[in-house]
TIRO-2110 file (N, C-alpha, C; in Angstrom, 1 decimal):
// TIRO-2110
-12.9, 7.1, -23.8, N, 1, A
-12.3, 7.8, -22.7, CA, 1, A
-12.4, 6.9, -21.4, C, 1, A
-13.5, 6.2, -21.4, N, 2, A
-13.9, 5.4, -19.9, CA, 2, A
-12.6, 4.1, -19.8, C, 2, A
-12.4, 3.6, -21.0, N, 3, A
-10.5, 2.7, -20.8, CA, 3, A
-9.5, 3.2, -20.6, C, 3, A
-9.4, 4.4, -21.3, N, 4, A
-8.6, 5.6, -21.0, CA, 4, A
-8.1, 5.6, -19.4, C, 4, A
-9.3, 5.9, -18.7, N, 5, A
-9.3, 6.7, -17.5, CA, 5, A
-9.0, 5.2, -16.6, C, 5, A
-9.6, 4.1, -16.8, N, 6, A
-9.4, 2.4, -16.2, CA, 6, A
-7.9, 2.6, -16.6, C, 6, A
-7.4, 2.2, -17.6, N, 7, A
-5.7, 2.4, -17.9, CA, 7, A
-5.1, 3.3, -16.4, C, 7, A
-5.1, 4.4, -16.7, N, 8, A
-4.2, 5.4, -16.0, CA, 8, A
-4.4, 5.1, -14.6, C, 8, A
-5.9, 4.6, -14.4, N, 9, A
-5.8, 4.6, -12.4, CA, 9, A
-5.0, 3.0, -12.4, C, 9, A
-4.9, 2.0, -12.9, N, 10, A
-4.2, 0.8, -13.1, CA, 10, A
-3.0, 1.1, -13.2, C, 10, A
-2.5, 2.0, -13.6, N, 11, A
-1.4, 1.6, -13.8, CA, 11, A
-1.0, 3.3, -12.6, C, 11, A
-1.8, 3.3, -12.3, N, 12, A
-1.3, 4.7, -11.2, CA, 12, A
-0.6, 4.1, -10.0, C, 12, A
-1.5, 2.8, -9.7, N, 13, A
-0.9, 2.1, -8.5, CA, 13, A
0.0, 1.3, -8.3, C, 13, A
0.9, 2.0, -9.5, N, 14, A
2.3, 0.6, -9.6, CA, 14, A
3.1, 2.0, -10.0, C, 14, A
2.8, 3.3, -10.6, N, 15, A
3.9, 3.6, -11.3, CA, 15, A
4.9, 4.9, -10.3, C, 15, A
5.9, 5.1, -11.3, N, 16, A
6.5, 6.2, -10.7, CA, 16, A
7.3, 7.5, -11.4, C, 16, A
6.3, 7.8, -11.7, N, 17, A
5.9, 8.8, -12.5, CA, 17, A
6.6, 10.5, -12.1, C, 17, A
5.9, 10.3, -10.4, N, 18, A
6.1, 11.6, -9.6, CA, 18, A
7.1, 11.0, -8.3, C, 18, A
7.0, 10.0, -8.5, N, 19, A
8.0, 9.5, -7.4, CA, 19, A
8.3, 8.2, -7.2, C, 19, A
9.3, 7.9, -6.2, N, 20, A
10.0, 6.6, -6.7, CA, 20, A
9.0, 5.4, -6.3, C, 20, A
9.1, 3.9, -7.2, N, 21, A
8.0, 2.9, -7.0, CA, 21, A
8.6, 2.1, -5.6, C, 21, A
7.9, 1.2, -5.4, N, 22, A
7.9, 0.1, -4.3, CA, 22, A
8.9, -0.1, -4.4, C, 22, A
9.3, -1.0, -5.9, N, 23, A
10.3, -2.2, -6.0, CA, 23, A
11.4, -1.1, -5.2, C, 23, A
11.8, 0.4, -6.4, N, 24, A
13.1, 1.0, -5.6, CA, 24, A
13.1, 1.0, -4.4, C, 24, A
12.2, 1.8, -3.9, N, 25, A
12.2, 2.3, -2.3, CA, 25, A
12.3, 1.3, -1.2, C, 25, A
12.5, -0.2, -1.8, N, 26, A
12.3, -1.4, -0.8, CA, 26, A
13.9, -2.2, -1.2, C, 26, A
14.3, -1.1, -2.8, N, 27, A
15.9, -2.2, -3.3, CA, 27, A
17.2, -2.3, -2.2, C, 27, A
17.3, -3.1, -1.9, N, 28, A
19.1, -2.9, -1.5, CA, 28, A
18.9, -2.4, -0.1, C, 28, A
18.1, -2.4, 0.8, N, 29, A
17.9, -2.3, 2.0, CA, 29, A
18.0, -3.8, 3.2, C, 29, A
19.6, -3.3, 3.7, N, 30, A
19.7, -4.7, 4.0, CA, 30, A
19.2, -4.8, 5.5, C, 30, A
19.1, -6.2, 5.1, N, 31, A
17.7, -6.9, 6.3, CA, 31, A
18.0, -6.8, 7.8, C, 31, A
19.2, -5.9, 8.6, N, 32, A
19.5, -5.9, 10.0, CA, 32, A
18.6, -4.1, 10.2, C, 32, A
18.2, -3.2, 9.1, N, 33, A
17.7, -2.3, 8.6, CA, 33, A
16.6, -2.0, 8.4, C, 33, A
16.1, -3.2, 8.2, N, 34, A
14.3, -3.5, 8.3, CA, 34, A
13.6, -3.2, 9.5, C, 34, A
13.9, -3.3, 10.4, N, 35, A
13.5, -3.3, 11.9, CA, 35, A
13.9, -2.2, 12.9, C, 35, A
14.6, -1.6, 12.0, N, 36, A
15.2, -0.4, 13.2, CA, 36, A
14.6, 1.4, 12.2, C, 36, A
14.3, 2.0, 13.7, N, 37, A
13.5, 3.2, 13.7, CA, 37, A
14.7, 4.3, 14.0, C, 37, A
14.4, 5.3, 13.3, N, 38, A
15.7, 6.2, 13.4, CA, 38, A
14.7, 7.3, 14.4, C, 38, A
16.0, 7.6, 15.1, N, 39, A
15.8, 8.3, 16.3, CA, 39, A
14.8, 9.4, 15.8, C, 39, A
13.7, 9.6, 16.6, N, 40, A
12.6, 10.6, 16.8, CA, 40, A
11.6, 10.8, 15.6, C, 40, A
11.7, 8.7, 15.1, N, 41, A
10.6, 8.1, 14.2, CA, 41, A
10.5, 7.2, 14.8, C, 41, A
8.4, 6.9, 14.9, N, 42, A
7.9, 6.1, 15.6, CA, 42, A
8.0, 4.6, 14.8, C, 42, A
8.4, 4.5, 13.7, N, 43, A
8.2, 3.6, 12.5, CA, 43, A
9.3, 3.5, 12.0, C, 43, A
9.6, 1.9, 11.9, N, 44, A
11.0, 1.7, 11.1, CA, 44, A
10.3, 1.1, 9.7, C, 44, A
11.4, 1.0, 9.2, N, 45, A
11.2, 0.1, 7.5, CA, 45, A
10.1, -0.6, 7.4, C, 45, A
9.7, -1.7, 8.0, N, 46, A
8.7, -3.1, 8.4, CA, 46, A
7.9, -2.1, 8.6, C, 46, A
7.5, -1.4, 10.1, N, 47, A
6.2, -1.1, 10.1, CA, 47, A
5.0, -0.3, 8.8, C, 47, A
6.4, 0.2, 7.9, N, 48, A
5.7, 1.3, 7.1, CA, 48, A
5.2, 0.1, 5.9, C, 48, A
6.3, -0.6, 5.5, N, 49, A
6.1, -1.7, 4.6, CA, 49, A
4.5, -2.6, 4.4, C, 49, A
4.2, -3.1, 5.8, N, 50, A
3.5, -3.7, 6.6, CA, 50, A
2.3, -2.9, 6.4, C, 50, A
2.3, -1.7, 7.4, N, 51, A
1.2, -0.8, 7.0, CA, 51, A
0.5, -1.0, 5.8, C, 51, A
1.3, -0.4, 4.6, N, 52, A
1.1, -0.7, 3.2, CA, 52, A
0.4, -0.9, 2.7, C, 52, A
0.9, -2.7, 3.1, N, 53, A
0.1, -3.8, 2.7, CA, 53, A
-1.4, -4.1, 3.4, C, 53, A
-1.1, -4.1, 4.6, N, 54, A
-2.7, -4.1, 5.3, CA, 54, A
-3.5, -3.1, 4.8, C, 54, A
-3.0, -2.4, 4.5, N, 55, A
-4.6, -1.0, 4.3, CA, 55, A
-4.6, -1.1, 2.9, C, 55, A
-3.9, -1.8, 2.1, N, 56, A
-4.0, -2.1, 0.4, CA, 56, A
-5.0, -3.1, 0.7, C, 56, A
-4.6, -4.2, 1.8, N, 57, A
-5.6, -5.2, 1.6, CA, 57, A
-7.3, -5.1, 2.2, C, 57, A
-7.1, -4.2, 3.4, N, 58, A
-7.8, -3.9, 3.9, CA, 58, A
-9.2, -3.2, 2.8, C, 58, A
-8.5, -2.2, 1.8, N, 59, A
-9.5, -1.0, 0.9, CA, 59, A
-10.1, -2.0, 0.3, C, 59, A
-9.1, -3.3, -0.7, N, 60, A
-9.3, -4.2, -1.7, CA, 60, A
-10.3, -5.1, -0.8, C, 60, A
-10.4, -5.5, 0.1, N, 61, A
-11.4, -6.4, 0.7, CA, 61, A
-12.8, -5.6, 0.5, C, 61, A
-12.3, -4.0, 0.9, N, 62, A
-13.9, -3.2, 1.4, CA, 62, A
-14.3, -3.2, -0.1, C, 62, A
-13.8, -3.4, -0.8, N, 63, A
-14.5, -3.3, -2.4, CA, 63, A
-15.2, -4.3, -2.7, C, 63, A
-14.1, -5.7, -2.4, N, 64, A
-15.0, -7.0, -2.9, CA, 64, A
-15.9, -7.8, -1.9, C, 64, A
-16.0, -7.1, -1.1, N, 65, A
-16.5, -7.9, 0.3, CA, 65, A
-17.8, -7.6, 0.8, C, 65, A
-18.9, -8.3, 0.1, N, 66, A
-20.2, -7.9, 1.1, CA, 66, A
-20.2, -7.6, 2.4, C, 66, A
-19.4, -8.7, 3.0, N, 67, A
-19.4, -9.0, 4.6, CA, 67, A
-18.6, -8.4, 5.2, C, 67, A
-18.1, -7.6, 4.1, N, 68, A
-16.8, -6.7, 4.8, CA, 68, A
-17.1, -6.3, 6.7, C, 68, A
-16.0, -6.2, 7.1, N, 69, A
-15.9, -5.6, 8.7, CA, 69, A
-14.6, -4.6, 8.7, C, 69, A
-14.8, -3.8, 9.2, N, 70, A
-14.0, -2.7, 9.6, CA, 70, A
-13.1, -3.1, 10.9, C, 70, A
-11.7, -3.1, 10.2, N, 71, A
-11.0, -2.9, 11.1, CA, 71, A
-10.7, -2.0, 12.2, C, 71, A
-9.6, -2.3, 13.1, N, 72, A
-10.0, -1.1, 14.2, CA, 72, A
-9.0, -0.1, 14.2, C, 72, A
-8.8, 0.8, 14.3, N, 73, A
-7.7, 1.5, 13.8, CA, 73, A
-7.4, 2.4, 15.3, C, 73, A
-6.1, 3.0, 14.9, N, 74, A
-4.9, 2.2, 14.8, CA, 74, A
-4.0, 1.0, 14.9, C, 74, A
-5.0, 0.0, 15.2, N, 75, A
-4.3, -1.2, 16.0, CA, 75, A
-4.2, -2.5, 15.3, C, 75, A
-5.0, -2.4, 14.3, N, 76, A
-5.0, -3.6, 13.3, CA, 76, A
-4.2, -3.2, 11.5, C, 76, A
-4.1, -1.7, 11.7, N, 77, A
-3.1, -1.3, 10.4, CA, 77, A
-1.7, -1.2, 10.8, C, 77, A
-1.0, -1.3, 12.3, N, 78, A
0.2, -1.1, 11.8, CA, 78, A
0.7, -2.8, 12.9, C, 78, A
2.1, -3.0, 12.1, N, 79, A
2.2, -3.7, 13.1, CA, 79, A
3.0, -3.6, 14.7, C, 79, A
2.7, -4.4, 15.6, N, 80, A
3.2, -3.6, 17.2, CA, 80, A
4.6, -3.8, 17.3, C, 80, A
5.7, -4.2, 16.8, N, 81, A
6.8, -4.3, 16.5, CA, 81, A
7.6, -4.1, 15.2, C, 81, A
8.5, -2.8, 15.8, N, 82, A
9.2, -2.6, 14.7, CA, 82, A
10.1, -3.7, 13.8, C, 82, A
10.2, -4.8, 13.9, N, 83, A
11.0, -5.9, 13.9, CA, 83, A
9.7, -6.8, 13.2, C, 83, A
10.2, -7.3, 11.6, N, 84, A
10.0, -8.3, 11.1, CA, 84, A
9.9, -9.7, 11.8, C, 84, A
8.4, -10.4, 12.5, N, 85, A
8.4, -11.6, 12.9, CA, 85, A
9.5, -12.5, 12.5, C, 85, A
9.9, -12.8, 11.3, N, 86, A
10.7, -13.6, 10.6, CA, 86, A
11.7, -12.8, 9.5, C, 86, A
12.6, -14.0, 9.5, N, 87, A
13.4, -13.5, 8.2, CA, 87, A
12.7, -13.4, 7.0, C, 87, A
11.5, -14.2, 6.6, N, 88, A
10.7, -14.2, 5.2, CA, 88, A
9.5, -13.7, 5.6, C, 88, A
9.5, -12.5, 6.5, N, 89, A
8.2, -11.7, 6.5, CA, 89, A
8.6, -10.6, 6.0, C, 89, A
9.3, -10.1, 5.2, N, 90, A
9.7, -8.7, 4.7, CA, 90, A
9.2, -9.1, 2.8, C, 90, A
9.8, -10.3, 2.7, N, 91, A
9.5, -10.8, 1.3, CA, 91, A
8.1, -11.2, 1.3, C, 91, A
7.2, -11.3, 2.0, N, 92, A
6.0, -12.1, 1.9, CA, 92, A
5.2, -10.7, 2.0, C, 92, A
5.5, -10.0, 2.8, N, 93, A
4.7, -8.5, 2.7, CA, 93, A
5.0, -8.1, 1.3, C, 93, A
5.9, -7.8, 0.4, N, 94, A
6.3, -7.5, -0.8, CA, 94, A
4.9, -8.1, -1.7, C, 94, A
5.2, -9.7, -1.7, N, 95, A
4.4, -10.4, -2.7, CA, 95, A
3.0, -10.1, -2.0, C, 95, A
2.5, -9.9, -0.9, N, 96, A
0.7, -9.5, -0.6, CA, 96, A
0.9, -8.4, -1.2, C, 96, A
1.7, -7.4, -1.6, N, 97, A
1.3, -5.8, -1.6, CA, 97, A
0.9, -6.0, -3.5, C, 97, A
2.1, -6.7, -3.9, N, 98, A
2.2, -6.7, -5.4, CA, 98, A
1.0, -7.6, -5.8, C, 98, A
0.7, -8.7, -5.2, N, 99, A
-0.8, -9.4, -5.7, CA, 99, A
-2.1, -8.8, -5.2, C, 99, A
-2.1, -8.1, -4.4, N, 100, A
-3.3, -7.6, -4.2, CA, 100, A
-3.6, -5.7, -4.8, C, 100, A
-2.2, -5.4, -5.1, N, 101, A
-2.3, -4.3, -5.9, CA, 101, A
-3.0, -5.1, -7.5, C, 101, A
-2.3, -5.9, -8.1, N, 102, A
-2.5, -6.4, -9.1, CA, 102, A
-3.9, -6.7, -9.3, C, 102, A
-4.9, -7.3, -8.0, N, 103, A
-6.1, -7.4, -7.9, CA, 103, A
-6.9, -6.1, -8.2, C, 103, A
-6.1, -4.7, -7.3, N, 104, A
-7.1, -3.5, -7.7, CA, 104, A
-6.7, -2.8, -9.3, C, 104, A
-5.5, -3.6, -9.6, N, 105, A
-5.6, -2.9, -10.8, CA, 105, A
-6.2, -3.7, -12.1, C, 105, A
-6.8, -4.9, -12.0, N, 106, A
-7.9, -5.7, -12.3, CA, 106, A
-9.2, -4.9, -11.9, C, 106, A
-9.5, -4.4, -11.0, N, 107, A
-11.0, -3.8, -10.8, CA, 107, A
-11.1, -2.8, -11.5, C, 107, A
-9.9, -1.7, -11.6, N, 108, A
-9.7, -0.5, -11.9, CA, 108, A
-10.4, -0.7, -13.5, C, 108, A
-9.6, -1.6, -14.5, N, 109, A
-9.8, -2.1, -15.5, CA, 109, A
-11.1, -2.8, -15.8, C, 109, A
-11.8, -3.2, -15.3, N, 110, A
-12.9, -4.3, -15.1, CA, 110, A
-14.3, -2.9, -16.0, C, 110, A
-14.6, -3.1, -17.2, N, 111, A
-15.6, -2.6, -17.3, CA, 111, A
-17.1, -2.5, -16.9, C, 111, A
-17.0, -3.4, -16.0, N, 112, A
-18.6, -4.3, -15.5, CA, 112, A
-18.4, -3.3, -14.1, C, 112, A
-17.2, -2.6, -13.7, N, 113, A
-17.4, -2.3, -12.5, CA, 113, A
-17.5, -0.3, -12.8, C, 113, A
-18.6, -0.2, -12.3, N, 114, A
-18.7, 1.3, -12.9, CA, 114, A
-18.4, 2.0, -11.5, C, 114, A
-16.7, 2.4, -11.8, N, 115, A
-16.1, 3.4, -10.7, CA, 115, A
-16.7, 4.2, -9.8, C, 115, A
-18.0, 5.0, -10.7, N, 116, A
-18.7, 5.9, -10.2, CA, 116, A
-19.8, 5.5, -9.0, C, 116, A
-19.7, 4.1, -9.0, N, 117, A
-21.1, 3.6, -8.3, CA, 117, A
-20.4, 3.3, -6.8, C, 117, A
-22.0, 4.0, -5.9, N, 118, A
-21.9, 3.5, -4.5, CA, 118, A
-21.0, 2.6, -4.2, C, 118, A
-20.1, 1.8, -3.3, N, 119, A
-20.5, 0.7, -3.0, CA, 119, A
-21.8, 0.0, -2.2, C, 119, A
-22.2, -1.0, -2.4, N, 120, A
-23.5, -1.2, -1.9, CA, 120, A
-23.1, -1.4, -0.4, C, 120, A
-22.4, -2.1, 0.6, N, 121, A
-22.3, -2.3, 1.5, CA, 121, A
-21.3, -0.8, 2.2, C, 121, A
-21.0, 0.0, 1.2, N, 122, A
-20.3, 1.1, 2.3, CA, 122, A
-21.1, 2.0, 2.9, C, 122, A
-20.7, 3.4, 3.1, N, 123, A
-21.6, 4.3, 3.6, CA, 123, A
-21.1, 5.5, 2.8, C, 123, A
-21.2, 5.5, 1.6, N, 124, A
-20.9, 6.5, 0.2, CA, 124, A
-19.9, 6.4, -0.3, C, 124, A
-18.9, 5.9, -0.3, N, 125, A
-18.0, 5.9, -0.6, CA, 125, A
-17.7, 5.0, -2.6, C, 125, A
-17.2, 5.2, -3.0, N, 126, A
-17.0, 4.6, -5.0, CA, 126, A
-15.7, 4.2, -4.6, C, 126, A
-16.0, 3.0, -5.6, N, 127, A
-15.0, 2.6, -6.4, CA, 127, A
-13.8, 3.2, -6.8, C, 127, A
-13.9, 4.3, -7.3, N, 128, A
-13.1, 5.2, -8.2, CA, 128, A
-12.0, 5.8, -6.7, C, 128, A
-13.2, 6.4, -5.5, N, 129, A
-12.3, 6.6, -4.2, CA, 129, A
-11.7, 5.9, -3.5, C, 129, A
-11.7, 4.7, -4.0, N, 130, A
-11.2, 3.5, -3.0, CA, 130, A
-9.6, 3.3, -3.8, C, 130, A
-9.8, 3.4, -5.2, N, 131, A
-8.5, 3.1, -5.9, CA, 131, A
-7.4, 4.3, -5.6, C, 131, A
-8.0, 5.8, -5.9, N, 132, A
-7.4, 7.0, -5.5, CA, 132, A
-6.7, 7.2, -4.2, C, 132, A
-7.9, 6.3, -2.8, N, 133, A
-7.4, 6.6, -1.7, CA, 133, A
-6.0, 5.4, -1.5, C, 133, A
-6.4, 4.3, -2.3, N, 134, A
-4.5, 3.6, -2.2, CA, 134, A
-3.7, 4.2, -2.9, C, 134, A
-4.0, 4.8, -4.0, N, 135, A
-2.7, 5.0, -4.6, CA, 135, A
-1.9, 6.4, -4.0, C, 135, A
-3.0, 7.6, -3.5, N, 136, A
-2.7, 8.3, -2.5, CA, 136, A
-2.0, 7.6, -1.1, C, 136, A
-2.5, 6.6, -0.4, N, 137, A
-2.2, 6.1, 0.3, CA, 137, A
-0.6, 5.6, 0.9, C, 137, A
-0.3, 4.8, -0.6, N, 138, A
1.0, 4.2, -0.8, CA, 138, A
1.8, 4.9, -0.9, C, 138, A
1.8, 6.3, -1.9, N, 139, A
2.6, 7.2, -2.1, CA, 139, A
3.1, 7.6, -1.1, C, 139, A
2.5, 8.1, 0.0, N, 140, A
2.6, 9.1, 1.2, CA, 140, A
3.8, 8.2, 1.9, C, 140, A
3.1, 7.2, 2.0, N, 141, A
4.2, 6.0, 2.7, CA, 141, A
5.5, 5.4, 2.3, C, 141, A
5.7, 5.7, 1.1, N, 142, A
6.9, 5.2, 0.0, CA, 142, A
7.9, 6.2, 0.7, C, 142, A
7.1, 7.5, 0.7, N, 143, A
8.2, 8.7, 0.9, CA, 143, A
8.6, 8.8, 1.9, C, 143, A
7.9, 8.5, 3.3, N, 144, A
7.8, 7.9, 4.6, CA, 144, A
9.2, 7.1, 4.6, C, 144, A
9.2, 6.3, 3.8, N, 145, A
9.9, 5.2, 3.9, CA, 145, A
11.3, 5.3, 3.3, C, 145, A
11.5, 6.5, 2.1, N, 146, A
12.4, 7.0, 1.9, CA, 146, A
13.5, 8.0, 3.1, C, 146, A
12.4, 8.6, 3.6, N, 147, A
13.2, 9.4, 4.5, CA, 147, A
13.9, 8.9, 5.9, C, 147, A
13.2, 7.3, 6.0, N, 148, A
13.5, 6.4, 6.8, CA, 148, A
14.9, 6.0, 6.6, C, 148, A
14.7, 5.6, 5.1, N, 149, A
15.9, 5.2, 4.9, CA, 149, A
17.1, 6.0, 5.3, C, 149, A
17.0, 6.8, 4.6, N, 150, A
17.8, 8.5, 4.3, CA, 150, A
18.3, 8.4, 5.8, C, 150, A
17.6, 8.7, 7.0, N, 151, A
18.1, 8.8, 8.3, CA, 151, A
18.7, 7.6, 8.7, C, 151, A
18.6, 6.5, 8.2, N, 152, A
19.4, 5.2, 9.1, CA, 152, A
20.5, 5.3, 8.1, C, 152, A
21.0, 5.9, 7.2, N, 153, A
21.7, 5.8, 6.0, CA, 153, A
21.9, 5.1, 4.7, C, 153, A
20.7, 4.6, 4.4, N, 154, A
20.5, 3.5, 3.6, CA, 154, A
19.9, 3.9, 2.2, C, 154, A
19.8, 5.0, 2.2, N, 155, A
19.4, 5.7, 0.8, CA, 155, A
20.3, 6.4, -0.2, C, 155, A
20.3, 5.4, -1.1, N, 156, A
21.7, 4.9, -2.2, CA, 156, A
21.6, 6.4, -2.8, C, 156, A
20.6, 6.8, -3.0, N, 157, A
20.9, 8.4, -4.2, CA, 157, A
21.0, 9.6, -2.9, C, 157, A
END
């Protein structure tokens, strides 16, 4: 049961099961679209994208990171411009989100790492909550990002 249960949270934070994955919700959204916030949303495409990835990388650090430090929030999860720094910062967010997912779905899997246990440098918080709270996490924001689209008109179904 205990690979069982490593399986399903691995593969919880990639799938789309209950609702649509990354790769869709990010397909065929063209790049003048990225940056722009539909009227009476604080958040365009990029910042949700962005988001994402920082608090994927942010959870994945507090797992592997003795030295971990707490970021400050709200100010270091989102970013201050709705507008992609660059033309290859929308693709580069993509590949941190997918390699550092791929890292927690490596932990998820990792039998040496018993889900149930403290982290030693947190303040109660497991393993098991830290995977749950991204894949919760991501979700919320995918859908976020659907309705983003939907309002700027860019949502193909």
């Amino acid at each position: 049961m205990d690979q069982d249960l490593r399986d399903l949270l691995a593969r919880a934070l990639n799938w789309a099961e209950a609702h649509t994955s990354l790769d869709d919700a990010v397909a065929g959204l063209a790049a003048e679209l990225r940056g722009r916030a539909p009227g009476g949303l604080p958040y365009s495409p990029w910042q949700l994208l962005e988001h994402i990835r920082i608090t994927q990388q942010d959870i994945l650090e507090f797992c592997r990171n003795p030295a971990y430090e707490e970021m400050k929030w709200p100010d270091d999860y989102w970013p201050a411009s709705p507008e992609p720094p660059s033309a290859k910062a929308w693709d580069e967010s993509l590949r941190g989100i997918r390699h550092d997912r791929e890292a927690l779905e490596k932990l998820a899997r990792d039998p040496s790492v018993d889900l149930a246990e403290r982290i030693p440098h947190g303040s109660g918080q497991t393993y098991l909550r830290e995977i749950l709270l991204v894949i919760d996490h991501t979700a919320y924001h995918l859908g976020e990002l659907i309705v983003v689209r939907r309002l700027l008109g860019a949502w193909p179904r």
